[in-house]
LORODO-964962 format. One record per residue (C-alpha): residue in one letter; chain; residue number from 1; z, y, x. Coordinates in Angstrom, 1 decimal, always signed. Last residue first. Layout:
% LORODO-964962
 type mol seq     zz     yy     xx
    A   A NUM      Z      Y      X
...
//
This chain:
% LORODO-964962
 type mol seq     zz     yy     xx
    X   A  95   -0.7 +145.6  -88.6
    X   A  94   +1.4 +148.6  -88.9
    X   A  93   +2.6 +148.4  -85.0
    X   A  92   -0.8 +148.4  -83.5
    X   A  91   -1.4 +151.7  -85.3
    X   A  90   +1.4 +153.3  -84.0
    X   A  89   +0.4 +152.2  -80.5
    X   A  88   -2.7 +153.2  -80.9
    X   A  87   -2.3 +156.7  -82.3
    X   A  86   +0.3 +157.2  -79.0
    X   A  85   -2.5 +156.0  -76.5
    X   A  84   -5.1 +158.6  -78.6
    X   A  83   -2.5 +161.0  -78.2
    X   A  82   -2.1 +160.8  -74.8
    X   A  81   -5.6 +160.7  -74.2
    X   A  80   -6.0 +163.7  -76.3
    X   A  79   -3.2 +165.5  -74.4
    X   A  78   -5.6 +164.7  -70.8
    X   A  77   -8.5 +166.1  -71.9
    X   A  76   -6.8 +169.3  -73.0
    X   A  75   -5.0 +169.8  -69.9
    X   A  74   -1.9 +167.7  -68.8
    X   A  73   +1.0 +169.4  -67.1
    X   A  72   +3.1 +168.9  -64.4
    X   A  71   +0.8 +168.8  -61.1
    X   A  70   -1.5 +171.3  -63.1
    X   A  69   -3.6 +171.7  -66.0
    X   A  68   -4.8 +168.1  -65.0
    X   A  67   -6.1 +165.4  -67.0
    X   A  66   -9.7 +165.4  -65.3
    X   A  65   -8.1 +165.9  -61.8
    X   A  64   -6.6 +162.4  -62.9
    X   A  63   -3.0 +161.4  -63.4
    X   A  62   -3.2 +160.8  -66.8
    X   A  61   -5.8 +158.1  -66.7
    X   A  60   -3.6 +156.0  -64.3
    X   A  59   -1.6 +154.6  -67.1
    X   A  58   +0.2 +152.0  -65.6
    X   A  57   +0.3 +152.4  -62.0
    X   A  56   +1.2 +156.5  -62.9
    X   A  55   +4.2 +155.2  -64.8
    X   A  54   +5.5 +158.1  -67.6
    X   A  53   +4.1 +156.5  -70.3
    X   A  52   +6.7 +154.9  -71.1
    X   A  51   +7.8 +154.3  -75.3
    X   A  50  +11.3 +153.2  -75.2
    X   A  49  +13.1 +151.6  -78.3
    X   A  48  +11.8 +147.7  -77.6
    X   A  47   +9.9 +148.3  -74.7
    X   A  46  +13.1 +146.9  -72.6
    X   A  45  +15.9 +148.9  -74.2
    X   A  44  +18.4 +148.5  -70.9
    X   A  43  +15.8 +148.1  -68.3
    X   A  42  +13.9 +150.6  -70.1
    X   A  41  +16.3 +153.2  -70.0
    X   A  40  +17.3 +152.7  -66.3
    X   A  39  +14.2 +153.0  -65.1
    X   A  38  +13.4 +156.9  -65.9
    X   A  37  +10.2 +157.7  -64.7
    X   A  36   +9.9 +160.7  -63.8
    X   A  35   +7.4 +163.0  -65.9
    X   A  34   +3.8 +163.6  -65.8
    X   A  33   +2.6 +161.2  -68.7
    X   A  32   +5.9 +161.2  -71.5
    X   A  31   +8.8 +159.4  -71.9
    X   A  30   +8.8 +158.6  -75.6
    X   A  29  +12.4 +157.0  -77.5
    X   A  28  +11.9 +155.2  -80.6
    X   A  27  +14.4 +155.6  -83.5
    X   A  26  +13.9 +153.3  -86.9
    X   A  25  +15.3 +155.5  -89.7
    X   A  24  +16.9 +153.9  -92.3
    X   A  23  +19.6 +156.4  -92.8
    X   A  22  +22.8 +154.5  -91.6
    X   A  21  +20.0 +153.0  -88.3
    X   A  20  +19.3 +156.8  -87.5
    X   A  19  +23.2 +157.4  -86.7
    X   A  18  +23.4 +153.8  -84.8
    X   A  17  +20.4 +154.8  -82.7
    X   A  16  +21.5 +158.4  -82.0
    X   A  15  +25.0 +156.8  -80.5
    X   A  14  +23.0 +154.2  -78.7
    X   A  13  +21.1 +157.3  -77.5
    X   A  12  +24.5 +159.1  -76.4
    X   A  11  +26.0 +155.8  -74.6
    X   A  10  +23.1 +155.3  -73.0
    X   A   9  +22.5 +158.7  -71.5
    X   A   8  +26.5 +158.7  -70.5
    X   A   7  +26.2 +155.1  -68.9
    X   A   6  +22.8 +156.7  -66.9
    X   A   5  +25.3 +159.2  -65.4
    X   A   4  +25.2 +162.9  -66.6
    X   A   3  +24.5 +165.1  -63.5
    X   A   2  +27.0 +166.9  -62.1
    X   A   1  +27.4 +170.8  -62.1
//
């Protein structure tokens, strides 16, 4: 098995992008608290299309013991902060 390069990723979310753009829809990508970071993504959409979440220096509050289920996982807690962060950002947009 090889991994799909970061031109294949690319070339498959531009794809997506196009697709949702013929029905109106505006596609944003979400990489969530707890997962690895994927650089290459928002070097190429800058925080235009991408959503990260996943940078423990930026969002520290989901990397607390308070957050935890486990290493991978938030708890409770730690899903309603990352919904609150996702309710803001929606909201932030419709103003």
């Amino acid at each position: 098995y090889t991994a799909p390069t970061a031109d294949v990723y690319i070339k498959r979310m531009d794809d997506l992008i196009a697709l949702a753009e013929t029905l109106d829809i505006e596609l944003l990508f979400v990489t969530t608290p707890r997962t690895a970071p994927v650089p290459f993504l928002t070097d190429h959409y800058g925080g235009e299309r991408i959503l990260d979440f996943s940078n423990p220096t930026h969002f520290p509050e989901f990397y607390t013991m308070e957050a935890s289920y486990d290493l991978g996982h938030l708890n409770d807690h730690g899903a309603r902060l990352f919904t609150d962060h996702l309710i803001d950002y929606f909201n932030s947009r419709s103003n």
